[in-house]
Kinemage of the C-alpha trace (Angstrom):
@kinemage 1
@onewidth
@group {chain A} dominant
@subgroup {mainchain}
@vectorlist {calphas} color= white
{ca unk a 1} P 0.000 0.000 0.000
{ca unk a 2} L 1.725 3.136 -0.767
{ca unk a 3} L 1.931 5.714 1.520
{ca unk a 4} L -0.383 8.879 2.136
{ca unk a 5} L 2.344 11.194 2.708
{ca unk a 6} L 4.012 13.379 -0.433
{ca unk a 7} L 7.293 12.433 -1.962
{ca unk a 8} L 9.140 15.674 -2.615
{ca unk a 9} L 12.200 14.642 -4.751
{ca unk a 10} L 14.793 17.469 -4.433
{ca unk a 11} L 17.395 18.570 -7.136
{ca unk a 12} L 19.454 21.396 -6.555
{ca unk a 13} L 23.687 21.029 -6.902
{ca unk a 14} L 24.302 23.038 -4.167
{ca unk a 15} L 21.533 22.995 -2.000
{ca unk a 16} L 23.439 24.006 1.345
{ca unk a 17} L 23.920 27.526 -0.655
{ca unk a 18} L 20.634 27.818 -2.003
{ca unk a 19} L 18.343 30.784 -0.601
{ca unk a 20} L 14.668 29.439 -1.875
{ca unk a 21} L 14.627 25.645 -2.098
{ca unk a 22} L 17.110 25.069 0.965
{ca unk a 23} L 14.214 27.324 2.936
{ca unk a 24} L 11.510 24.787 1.290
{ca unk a 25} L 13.264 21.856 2.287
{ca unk a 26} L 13.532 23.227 6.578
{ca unk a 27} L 9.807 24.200 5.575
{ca unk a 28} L 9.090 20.924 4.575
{ca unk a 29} L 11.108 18.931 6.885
{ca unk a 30} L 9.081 20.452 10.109
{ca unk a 31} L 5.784 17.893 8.587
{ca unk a 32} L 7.392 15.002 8.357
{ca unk a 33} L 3.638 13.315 9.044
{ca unk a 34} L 2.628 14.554 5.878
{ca unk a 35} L 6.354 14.966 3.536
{ca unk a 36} L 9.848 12.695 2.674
{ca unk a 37} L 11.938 14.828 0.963
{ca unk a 38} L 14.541 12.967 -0.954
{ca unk a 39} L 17.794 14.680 -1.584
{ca unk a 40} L 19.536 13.363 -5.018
{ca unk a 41} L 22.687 15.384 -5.187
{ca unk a 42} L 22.927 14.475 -1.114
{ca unk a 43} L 22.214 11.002 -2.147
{ca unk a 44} L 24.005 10.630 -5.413
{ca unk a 45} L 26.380 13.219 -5.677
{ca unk a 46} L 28.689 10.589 -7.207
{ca unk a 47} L 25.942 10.569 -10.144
{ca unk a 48} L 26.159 6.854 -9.740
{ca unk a 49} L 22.004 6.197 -8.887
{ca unk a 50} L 20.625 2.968 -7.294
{ca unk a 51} L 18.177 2.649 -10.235
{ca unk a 52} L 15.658 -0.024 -8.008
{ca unk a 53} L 16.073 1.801 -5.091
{ca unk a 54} L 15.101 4.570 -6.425
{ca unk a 55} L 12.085 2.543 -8.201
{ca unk a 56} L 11.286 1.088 -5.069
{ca unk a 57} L 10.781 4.555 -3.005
{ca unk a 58} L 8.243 5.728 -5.844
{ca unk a 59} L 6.431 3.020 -5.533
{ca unk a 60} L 5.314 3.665 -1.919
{ca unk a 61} L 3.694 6.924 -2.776
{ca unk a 62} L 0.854 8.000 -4.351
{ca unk a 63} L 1.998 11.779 -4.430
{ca unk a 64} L 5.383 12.793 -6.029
{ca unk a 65} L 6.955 16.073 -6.299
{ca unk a 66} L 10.077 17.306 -8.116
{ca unk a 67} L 11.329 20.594 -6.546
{ca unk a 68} L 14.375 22.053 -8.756
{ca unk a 69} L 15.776 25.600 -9.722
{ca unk a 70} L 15.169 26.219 -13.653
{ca unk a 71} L 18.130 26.573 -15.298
{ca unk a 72} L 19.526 27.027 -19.136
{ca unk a 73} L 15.434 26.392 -19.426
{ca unk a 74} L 15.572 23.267 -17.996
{ca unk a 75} L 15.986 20.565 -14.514
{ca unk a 76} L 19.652 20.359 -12.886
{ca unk a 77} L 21.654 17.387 -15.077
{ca unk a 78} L 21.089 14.787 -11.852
{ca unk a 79} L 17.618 14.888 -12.303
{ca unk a 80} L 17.935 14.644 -16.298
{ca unk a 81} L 20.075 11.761 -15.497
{ca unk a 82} L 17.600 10.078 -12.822
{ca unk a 83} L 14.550 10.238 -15.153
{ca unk a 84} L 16.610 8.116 -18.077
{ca unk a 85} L 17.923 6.154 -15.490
{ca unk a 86} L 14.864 5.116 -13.515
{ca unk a 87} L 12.199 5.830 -15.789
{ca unk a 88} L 12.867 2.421 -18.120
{ca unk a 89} L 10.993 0.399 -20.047
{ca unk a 90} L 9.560 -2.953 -18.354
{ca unk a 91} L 9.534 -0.559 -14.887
{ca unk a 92} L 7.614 2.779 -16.205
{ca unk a 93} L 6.577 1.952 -19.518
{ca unk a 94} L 6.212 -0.946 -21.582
{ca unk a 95} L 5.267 -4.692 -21.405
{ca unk a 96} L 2.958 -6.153 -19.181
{ca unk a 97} L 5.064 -5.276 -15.746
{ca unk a 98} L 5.614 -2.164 -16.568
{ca unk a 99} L 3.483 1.396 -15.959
{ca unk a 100} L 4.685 1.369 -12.216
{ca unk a 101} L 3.781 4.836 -11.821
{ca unk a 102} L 0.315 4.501 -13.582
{ca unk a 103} L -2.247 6.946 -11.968
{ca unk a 104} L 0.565 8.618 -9.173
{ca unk a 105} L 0.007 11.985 -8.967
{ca unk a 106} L 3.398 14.141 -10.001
{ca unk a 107} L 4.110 17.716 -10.454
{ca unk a 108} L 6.944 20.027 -10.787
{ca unk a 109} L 7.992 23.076 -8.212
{ca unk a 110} L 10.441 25.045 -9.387
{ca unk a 111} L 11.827 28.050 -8.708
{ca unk a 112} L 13.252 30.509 -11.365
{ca unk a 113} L 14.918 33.459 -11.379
{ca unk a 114} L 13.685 34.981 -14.074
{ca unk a 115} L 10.379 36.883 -14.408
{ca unk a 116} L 6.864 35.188 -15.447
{ca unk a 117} L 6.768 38.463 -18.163
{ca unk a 118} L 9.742 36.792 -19.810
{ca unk a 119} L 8.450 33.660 -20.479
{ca unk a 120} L 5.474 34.826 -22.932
{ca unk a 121} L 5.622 34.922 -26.500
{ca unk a 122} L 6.313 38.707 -26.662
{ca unk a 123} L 8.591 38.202 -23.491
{ca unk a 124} L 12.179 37.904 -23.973
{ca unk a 125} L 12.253 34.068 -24.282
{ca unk a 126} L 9.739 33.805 -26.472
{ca unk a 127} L 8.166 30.958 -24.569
{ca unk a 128} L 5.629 30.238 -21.704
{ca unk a 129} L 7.084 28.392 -19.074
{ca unk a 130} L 4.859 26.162 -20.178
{ca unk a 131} L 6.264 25.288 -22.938
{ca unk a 132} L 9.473 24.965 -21.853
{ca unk a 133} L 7.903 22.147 -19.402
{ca unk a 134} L 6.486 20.445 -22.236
{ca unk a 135} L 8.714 17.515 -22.166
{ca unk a 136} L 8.072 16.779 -18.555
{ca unk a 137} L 4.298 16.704 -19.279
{ca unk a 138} L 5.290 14.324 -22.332
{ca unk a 139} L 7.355 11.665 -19.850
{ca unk a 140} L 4.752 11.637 -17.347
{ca unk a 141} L 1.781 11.504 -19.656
{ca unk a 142} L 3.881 8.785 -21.646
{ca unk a 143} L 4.511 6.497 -17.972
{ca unk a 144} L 0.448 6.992 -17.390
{ca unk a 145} L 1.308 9.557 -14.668
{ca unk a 146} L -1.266 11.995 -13.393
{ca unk a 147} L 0.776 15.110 -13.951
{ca unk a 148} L -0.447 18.357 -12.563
{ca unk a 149} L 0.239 22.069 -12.980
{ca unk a 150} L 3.369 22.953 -11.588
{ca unk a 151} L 4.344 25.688 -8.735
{ca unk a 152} L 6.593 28.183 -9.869
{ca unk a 153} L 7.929 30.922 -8.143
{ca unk a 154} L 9.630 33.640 -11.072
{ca unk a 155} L 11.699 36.470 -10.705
{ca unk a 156} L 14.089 35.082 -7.902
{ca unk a 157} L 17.425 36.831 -9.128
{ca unk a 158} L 16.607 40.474 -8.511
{ca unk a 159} L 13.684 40.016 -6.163
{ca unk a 160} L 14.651 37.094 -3.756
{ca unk a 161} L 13.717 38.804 -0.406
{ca unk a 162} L 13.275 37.521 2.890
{ca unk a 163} L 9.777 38.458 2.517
{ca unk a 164} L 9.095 37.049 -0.884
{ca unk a 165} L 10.635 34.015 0.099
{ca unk a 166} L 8.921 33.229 3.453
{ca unk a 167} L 5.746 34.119 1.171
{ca unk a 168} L 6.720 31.302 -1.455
{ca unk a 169} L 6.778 28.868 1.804
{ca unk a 170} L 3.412 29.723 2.675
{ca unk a 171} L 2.179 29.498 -0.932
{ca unk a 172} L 4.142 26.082 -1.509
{ca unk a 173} L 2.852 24.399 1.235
{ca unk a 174} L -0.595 25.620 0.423
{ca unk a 175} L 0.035 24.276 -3.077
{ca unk a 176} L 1.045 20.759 -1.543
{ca unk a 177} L -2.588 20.375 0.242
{ca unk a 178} L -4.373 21.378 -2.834
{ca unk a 179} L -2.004 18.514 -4.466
């Protein structure tokens, strides 16, 4: 039976240093009734991932998250890594056995520090962060997933205050019981 509480699969290289997701994780780690947040670069910072370990822990929850900082318009490389690592055919797709993560609710919270007003099409990226999350909604559609609408908080690198951030707590967690 898998478990009621949320998986919240972290991904940031240098967590220790980070201003926003560190201050999620301490957030996070005070319920740990209702979260397990799961480190990779603490775990794996080898890059060298127990592939059915990993496999194993998503199968005990129902509710998975993948909190990362948006960079070069995409995930951190671990994570990259850990979904064509873990995410294999005969285990997530595929065959009879496979589709392990069939119906699990999964989502994305990410923090980037660049402005939502950049990421429209008359924005300086030319895309909506939605589109640049695209092929996330493609892997988890493709495994039978039940991906949701991310969290995103935008804008971090000129307007990370202390007050903006303990905000983005607030509104994280609140996104997490809506999950």
């Amino acid at each position: 039976m898998a478990s009621s509480k949320t998986l919240i699969i972290v991904t940031h290289p240098d967590l220790k240093n980070s201003v926003v997701n560190r201050r999620w994780v301490e957030e996070l780690q005070k319920f740990p009734e209702k979260y397990v947040v799961h480190d990779l670069y603490g775990t794996y910072g080898n890059g060298k991932i127990e592939v059915k370990k990993e496999q194993e822990l998503l199968e005990g929850f129902d509710k998975i998250i993948f909190q990362f900082p948006f960079f070069w318009f995409n995930c951190p490389p671990l994570l990259k890594q850990w979904l064509d690592e873990v995410l294999i055919y005969g285990w997530a797709f595929g065959s009879n056995s496979g589709y392990k993560l069939s119906g699990k609710k999964i989502a994305l919270a990410i923090s980037a520090g660049i402005d939502q007003d950049d990421y429209q099409p008359s924005g300086k990226y030319k895309y909506t962060m939605n589109h640049l999350l695209a092929p996330f909604e493609l892997t988890f559609d493709y495994i039978r997933a039940d991906y949701r609408l991310p969290f995103i908080l935008y804008g971090l690198e000129f307007q990370a205050t202390t007050e903006r951030i303990e905000n983005s707590v607030h509104e994280y967690l609140e996104y997490l019981e809506s999950f």
